[in-house]
KEKEKE-124125 format. One record per residue: x, z, y of N, C-alpha, C in turn; residue number from 1. Coordinates in Angstrom, 3 decimals. Example, Ala and Ser with C-alpha at 12.3 -4.5 7.8 and 13.67 -1.06 7.14 Angstrom:
% KEKEKE-124125
+----------+----------+----------+----------+----------+----------+----------+----------+----------+-----+
|      n.x |      n.z |      n.y |     ca.x |     ca.z |     ca.y |      c.x |      c.z |      c.y |  nr |
+----------+----------+----------+----------+----------+----------+----------+----------+----------+-----+
|   13.190 |    7.800 |   -5.690 |   12.300 |    7.800 |   -4.500 |   13.200 |    7.800 |   -3.300 |   1 |
|   12.850 |    7.080 |   -2.250 |   13.670 |    7.140 |   -1.060 |   12.900 |    7.870 |    0.030 |   2 |
+----------+----------+----------+----------+----------+----------+----------+----------+----------+-----+
//
This chain:
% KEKEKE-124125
+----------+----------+----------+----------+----------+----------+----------+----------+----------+-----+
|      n.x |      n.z |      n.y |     ca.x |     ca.z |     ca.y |      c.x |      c.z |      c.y |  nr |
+----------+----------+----------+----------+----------+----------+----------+----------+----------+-----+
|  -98.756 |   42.404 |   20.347 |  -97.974 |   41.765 |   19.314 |  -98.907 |   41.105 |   18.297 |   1 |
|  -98.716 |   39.560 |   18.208 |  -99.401 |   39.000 |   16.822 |  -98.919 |   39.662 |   15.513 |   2 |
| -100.184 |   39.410 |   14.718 | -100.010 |   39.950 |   13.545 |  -99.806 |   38.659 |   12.492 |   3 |
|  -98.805 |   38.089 |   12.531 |  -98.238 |   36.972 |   11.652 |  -98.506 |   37.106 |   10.584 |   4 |
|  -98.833 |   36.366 |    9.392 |  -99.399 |   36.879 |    8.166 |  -97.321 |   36.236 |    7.609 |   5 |
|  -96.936 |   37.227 |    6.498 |  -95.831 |   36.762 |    6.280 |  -95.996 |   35.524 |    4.504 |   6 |
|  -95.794 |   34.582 |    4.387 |  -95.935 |   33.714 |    3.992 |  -94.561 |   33.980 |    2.462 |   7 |
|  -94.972 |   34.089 |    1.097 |  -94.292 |   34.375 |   -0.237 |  -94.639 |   33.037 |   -1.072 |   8 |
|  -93.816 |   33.040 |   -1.705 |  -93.533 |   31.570 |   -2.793 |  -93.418 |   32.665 |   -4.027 |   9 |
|  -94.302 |   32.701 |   -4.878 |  -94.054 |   33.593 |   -6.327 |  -93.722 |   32.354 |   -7.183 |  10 |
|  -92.510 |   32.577 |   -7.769 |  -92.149 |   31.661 |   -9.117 |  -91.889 |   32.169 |  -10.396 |  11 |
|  -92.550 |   31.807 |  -11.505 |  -92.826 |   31.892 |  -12.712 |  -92.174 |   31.296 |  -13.218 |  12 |
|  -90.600 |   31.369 |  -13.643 |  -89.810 |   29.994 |  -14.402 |  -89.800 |   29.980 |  -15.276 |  13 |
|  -89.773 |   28.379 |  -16.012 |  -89.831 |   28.394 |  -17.636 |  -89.652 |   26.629 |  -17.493 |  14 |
|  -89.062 |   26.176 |  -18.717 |  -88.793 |   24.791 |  -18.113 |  -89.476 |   23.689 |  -18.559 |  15 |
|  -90.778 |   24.316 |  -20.230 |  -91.916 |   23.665 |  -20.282 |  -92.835 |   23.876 |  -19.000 |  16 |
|  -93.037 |   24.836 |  -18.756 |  -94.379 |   24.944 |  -17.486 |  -93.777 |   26.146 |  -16.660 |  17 |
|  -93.424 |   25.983 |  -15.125 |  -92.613 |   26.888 |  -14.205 |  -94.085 |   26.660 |  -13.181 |  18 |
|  -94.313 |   28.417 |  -13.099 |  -95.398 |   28.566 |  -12.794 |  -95.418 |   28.955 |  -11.177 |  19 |
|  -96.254 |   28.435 |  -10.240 |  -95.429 |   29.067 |   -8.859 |  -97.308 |   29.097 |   -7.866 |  20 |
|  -96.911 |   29.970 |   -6.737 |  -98.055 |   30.889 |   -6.139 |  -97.527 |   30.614 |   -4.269 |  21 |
|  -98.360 |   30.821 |   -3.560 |  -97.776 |   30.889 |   -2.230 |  -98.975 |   31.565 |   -1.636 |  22 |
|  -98.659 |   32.710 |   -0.974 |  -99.574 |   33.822 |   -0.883 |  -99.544 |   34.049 |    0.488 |  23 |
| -100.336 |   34.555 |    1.367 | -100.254 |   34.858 |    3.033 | -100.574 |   36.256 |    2.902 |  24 |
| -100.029 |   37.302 |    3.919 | -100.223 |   38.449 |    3.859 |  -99.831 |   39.343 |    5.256 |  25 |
| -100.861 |   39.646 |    5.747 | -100.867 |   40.159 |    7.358 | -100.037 |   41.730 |    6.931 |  26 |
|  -99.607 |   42.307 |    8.129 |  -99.142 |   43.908 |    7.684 | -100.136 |   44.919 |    7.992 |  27 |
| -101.205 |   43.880 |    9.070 | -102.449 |   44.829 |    9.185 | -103.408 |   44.937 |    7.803 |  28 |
| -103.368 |   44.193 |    6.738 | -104.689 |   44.330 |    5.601 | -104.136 |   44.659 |    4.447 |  29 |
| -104.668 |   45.306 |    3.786 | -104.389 |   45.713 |    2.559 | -104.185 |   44.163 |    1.412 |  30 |
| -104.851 |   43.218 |    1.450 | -104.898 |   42.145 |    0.681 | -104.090 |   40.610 |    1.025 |  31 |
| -103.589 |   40.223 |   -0.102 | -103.022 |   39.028 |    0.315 | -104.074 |   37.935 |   -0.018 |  32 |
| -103.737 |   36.583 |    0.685 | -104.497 |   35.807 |    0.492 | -103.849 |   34.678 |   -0.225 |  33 |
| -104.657 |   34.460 |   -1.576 | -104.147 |   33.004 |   -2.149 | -103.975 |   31.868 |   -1.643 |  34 |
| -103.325 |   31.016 |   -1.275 | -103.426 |   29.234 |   -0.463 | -103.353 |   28.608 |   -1.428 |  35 |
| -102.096 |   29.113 |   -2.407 | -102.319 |   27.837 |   -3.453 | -101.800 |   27.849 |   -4.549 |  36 |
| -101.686 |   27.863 |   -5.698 | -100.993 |   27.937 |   -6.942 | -101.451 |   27.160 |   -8.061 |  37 |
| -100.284 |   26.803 |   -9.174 | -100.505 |   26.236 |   -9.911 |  -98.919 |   25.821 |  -11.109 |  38 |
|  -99.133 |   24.244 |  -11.813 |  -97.463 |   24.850 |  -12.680 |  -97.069 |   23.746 |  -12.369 |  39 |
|  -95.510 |   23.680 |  -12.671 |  -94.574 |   22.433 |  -12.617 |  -94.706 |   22.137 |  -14.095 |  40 |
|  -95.148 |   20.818 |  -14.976 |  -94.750 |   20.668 |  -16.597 |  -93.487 |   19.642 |  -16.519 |  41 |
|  -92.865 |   19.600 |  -17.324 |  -91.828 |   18.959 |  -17.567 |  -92.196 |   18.322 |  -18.909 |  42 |
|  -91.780 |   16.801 |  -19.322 |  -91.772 |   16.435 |  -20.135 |  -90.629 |   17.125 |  -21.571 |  43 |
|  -91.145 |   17.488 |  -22.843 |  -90.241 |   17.806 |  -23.164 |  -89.348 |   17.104 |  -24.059 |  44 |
|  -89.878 |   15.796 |  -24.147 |  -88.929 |   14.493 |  -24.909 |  -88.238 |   14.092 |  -23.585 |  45 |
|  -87.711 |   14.725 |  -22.263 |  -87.118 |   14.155 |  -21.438 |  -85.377 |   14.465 |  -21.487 |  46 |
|  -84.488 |   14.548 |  -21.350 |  -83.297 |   15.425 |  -21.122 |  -83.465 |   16.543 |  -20.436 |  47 |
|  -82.405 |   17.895 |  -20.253 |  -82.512 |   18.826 |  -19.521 |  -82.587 |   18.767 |  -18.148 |  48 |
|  -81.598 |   17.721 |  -17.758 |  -81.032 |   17.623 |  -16.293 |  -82.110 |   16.681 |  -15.178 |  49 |
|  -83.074 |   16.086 |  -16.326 |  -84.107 |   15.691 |  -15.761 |  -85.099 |   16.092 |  -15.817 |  50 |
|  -85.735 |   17.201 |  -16.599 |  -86.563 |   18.539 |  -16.241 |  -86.258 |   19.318 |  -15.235 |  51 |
|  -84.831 |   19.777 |  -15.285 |  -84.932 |   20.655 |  -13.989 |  -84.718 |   19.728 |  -12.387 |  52 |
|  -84.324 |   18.280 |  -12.795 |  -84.350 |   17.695 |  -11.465 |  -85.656 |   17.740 |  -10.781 |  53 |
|  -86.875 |   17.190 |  -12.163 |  -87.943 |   17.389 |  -11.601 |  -88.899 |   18.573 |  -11.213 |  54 |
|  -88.279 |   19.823 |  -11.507 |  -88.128 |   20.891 |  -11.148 |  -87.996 |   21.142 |   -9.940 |  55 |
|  -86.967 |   21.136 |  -10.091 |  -86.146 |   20.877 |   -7.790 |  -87.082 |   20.289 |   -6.928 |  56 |
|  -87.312 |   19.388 |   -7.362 |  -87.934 |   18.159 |   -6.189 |  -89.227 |   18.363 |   -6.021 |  57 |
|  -90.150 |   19.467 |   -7.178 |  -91.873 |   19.850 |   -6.887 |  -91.551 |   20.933 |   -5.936 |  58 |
|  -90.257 |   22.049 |   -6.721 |  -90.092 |   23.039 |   -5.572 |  -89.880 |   22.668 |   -3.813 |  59 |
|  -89.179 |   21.659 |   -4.175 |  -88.896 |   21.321 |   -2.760 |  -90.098 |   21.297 |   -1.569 |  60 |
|  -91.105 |   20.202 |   -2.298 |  -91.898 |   19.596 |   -1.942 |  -93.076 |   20.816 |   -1.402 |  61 |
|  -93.523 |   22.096 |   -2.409 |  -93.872 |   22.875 |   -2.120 |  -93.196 |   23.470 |   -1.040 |  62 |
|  -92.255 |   23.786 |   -0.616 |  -91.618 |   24.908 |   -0.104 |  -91.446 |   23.883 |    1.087 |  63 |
|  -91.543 |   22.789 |    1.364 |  -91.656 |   21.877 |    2.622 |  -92.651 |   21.586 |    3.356 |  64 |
|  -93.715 |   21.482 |    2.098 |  -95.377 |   21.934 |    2.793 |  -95.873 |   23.300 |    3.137 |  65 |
|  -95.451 |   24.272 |    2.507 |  -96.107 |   25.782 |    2.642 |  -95.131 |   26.466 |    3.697 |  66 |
|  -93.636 |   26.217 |    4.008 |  -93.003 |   27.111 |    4.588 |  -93.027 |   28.466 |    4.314 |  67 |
|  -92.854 |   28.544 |    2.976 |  -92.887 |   30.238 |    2.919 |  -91.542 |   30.623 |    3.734 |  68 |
|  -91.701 |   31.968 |    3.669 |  -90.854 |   33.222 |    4.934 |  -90.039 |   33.445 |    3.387 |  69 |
|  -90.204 |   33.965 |    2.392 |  -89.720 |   34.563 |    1.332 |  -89.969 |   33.991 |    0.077 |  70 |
|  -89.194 |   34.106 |   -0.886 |  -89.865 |   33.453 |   -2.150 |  -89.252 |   34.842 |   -3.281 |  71 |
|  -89.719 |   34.727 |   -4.334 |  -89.437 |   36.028 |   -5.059 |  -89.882 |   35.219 |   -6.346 |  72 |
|  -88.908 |   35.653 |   -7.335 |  -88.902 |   34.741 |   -9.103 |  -88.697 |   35.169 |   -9.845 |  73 |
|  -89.242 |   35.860 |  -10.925 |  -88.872 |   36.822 |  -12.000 |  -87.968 |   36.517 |  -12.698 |  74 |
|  -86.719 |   37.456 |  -12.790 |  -85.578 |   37.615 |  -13.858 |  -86.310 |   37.761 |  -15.318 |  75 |
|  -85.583 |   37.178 |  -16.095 |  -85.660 |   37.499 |  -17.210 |  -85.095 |   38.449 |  -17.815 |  76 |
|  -86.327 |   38.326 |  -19.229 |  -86.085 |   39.993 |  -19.930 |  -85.352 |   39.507 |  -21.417 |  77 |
|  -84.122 |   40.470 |  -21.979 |  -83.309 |   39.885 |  -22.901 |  -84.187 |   39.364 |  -24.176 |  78 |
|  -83.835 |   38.036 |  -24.458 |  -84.672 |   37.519 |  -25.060 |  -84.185 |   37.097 |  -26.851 |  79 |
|  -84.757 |   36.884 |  -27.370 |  -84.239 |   36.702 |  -29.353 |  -83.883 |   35.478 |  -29.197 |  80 |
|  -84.759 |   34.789 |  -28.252 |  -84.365 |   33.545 |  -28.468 |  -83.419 |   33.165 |  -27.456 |  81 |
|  -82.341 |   32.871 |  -27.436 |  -80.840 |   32.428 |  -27.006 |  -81.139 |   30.784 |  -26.175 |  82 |
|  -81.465 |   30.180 |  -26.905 |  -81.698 |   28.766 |  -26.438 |  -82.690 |   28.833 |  -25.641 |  83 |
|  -83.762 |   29.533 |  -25.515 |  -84.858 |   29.686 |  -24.246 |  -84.463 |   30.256 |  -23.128 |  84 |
|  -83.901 |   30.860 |  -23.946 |  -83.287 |   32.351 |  -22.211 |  -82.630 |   31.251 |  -21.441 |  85 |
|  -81.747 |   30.664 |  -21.917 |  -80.550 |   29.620 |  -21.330 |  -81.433 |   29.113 |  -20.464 |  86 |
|  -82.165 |   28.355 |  -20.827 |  -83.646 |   27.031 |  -20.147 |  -83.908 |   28.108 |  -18.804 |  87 |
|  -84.301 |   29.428 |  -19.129 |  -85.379 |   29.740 |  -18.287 |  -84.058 |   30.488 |  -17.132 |  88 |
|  -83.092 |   30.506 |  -17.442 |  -82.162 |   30.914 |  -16.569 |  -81.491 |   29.785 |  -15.789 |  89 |
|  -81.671 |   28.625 |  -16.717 |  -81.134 |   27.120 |  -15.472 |  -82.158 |   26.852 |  -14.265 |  90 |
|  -84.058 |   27.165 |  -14.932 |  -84.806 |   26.904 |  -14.104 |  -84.802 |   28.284 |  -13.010 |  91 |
|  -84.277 |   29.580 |  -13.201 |  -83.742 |   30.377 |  -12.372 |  -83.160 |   29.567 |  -11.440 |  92 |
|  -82.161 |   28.939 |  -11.490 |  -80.966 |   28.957 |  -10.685 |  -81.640 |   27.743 |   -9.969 |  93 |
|  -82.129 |   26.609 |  -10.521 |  -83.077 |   25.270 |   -9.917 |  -83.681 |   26.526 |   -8.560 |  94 |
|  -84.513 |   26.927 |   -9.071 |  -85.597 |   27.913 |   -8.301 |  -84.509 |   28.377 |   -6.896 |  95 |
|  -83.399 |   29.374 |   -7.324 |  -82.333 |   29.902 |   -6.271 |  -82.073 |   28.670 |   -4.846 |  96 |
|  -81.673 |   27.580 |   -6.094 |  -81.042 |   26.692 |   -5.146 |  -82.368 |   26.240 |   -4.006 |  97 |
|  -82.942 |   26.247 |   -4.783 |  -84.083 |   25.096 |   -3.501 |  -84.365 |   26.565 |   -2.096 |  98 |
|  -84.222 |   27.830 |   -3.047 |  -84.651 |   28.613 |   -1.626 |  -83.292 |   28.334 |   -0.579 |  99 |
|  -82.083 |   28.223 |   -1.305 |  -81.289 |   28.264 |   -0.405 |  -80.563 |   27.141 |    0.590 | 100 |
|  -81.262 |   26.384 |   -0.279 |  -81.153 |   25.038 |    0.979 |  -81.902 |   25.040 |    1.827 | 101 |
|  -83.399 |   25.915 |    1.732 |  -84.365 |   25.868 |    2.914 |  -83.984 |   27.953 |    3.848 | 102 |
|  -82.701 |   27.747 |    3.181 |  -82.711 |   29.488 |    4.088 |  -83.774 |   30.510 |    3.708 | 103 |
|  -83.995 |   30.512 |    2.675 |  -85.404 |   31.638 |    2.396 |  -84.991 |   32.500 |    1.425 | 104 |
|  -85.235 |   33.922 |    2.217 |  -84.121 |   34.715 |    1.091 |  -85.386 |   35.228 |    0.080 | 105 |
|  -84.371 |   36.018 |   -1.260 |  -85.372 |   35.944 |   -2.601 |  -85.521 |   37.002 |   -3.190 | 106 |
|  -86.189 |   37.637 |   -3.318 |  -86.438 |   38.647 |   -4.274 |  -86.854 |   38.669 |   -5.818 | 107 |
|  -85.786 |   38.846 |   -6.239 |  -85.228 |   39.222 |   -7.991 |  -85.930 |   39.868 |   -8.299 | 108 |
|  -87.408 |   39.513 |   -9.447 |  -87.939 |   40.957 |   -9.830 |  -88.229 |   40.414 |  -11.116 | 109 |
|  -87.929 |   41.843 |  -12.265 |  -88.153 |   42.043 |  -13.321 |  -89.276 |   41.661 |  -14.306 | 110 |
|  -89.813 |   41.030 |  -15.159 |  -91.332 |   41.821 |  -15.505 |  -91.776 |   42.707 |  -15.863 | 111 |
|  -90.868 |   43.378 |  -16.098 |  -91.320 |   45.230 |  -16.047 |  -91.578 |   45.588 |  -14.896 | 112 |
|  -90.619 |   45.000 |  -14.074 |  -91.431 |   45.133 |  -11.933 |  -92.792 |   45.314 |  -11.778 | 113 |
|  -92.842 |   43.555 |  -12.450 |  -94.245 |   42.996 |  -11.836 |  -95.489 |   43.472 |  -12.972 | 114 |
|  -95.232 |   44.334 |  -14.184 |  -96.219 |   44.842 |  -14.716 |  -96.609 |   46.217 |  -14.280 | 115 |
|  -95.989 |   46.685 |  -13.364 |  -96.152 |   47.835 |  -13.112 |  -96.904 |   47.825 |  -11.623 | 116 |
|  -96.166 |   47.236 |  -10.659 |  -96.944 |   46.469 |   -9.508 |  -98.154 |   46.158 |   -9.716 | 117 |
|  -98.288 |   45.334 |  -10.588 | -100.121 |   45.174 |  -11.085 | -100.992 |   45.840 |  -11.174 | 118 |
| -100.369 |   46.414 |  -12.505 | -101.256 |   46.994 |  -13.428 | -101.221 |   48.558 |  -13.276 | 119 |
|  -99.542 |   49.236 |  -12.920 |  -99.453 |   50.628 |  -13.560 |  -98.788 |   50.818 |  -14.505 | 120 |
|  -98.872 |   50.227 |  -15.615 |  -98.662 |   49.882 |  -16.638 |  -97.363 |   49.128 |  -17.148 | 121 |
|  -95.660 |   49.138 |  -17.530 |  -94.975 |   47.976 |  -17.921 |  -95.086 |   47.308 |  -18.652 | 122 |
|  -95.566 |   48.099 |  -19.552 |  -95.764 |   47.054 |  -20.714 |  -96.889 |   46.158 |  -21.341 | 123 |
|  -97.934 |   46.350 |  -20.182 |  -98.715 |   45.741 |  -19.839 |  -98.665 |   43.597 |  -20.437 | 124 |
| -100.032 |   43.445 |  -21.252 |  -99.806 |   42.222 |  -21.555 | -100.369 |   41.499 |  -20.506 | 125 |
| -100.153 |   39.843 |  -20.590 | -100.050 |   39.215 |  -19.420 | -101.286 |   38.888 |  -19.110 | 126 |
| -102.141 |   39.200 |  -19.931 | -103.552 |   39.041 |  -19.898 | -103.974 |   40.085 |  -18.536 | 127 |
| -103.580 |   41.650 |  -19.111 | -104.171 |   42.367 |  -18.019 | -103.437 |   42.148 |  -16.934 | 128 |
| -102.691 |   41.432 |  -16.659 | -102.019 |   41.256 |  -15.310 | -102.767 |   40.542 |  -14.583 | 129 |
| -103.183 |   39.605 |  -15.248 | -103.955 |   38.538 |  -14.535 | -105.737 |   39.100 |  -14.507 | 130 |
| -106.035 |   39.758 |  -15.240 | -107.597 |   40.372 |  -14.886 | -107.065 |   41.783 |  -13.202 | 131 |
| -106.149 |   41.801 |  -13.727 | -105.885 |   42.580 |  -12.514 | -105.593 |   42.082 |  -11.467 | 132 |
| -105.418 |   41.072 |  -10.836 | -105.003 |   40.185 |   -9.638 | -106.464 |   40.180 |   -8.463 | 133 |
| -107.900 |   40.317 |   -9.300 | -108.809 |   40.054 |   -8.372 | -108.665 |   40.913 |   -7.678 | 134 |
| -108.139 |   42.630 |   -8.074 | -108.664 |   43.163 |   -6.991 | -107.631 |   43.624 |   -5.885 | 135 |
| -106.201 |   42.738 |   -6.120 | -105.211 |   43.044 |   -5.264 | -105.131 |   41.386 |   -4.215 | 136 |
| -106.038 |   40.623 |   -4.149 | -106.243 |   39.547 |   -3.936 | -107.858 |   39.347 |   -2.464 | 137 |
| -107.435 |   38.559 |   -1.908 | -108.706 |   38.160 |   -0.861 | -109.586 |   37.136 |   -1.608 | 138 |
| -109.691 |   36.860 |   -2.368 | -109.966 |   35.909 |   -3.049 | -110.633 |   36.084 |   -4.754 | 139 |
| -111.513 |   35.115 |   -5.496 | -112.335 |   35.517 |   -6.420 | -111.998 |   35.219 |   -7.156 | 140 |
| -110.861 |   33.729 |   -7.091 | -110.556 |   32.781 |   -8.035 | -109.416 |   32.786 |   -8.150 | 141 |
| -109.336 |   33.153 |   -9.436 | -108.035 |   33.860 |  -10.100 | -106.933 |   32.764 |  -10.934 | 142 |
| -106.376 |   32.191 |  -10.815 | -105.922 |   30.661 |  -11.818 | -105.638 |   31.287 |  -13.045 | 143 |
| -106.470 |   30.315 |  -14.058 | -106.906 |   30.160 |  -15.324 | -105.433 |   30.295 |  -16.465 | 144 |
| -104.340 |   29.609 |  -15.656 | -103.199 |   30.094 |  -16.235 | -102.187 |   30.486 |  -16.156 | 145 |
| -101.629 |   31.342 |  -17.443 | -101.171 |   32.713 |  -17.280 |  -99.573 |   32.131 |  -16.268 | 146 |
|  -99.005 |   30.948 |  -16.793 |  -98.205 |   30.681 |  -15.931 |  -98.083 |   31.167 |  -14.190 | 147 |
|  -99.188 |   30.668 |  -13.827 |  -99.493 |   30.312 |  -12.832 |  -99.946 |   31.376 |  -11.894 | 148 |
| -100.905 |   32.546 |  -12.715 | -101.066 |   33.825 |  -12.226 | -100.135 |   35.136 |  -12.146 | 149 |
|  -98.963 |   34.635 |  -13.584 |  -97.687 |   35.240 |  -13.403 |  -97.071 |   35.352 |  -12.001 | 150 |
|  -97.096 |   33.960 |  -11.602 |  -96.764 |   33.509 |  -10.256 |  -97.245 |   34.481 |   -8.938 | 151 |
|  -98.698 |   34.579 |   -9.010 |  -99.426 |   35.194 |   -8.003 |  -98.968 |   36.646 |   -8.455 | 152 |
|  -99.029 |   37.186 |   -9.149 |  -98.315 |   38.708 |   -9.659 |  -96.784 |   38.842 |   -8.887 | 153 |
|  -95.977 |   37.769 |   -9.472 |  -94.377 |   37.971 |   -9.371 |  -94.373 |   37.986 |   -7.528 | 154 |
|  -95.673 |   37.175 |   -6.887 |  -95.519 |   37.256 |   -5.092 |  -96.057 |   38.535 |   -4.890 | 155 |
|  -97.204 |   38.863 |   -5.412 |  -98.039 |   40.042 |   -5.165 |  -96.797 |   41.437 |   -5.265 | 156 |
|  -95.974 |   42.120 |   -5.831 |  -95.052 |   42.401 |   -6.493 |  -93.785 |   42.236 |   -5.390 | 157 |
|  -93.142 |   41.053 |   -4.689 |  -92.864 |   41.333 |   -3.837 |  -92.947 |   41.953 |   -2.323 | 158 |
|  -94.523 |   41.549 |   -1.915 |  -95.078 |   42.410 |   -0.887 |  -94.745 |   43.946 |   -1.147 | 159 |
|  -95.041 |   44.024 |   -2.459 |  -94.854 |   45.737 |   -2.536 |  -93.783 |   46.329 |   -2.676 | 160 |
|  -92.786 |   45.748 |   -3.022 |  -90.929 |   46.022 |   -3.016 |  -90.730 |   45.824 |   -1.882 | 161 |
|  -91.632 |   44.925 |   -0.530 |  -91.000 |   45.036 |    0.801 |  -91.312 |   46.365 |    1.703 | 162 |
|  -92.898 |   46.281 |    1.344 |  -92.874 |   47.932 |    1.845 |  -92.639 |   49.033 |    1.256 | 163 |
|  -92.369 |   49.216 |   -0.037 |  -91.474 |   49.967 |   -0.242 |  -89.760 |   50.079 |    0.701 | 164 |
|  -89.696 |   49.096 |    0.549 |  -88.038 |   48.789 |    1.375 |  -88.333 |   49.402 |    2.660 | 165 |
|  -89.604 |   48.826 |    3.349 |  -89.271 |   49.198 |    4.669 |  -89.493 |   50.736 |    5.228 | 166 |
|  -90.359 |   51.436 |    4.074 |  -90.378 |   53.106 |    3.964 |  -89.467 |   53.507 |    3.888 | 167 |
|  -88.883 |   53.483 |    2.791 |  -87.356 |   53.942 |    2.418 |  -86.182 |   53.954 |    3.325 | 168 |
|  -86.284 |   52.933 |    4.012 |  -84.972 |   52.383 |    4.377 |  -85.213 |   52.515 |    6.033 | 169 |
|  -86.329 |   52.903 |    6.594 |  -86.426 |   53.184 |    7.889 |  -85.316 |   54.355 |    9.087 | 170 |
|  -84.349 |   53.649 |    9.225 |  -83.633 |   54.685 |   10.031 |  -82.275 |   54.419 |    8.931 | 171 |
|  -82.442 |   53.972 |    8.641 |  -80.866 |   53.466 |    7.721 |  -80.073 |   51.888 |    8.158 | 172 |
|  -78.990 |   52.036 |    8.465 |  -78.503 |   50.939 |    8.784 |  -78.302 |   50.397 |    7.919 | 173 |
|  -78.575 |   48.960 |    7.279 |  -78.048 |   48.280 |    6.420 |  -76.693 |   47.332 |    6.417 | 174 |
+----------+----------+----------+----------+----------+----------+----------+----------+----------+-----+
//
């Protein structure tokens, strides 16, 4: 049996800078491997509906070149600010839609998830998340921003909710 490396889309949404990761990861190695990451910016003298269009159409474009197997996008955490949450919950749903026009199912995770996945730690700032990535990573070069390494966290983070899943849930019909 090949050992397929399974292929994750980590997304970081936010609708100034939506941060996104695409990670390879065999079931034989302990480490995933970075391919590629980086952010979507949106103009912000533009309208909404044309931020998140141009939103859609980088996701697309990614997710047409990389073929990820899975994509996984951090929920948001209740926020003071009302008018941001809104933004970062439309670029949620931008994010939803593009997996589901390409059939790629998604994993919903917290950032209390993905600080703990990391680090150990939830409450962990985003700083140590990202000094923590080298050593859950095949790779040296860590992206410079936090957007963007959010990203590699929020994929990193799903690998580990899958095997968790598949421990747990072994011998259970779903």
């Amino acid at each position: 049996m090949i050992d397929q490396p399974l292929r994750m889309m980590g997304i970081d949404p936010g609708l100034a800078i939506t941060g996104y990761a695409l990670l390879d990861k065999r079931a034989s190695e302990n480490m995933a491997t970075l391919l590629a990451s980086g952010t979507i910016r949106t103009n912000a003298k533009s309208v909404k509906s044309s931020r998140l269009g141009a939103i859609f159409t980088e996701l697309m474009s990614l997710i047409k070149h990389y073929k990820p197997d899975e994509l996984a996008v951090e929920t948001q955490f209740i926020a003071k600010n009302i008018k941001a949450a809104m933004s970062v919950s439309e670029v949620r749903a931008v994010s939803l839609i593009a997996a589901n026009e390409n059939e790629i199912p998604v994993w919903e995770i917290s950032p209390r998830e993905v600080k703990e996945a990391i680090t150990g730690w939830g409450n962990a700032p985003k700083e140590q998340v990202q000094l923590m990535l080298a050593a859950q990573l095949n790779s040296t070069e860590i992206p410079s921003s936090l957007d963007a390494s959010d990203a590699v966290a929020i994929g990193l983070t799903a690998y580990t909710l899958r095997r968790y899943e598949k421990i747990f849930n072994q011998g259970i019909d779903r």
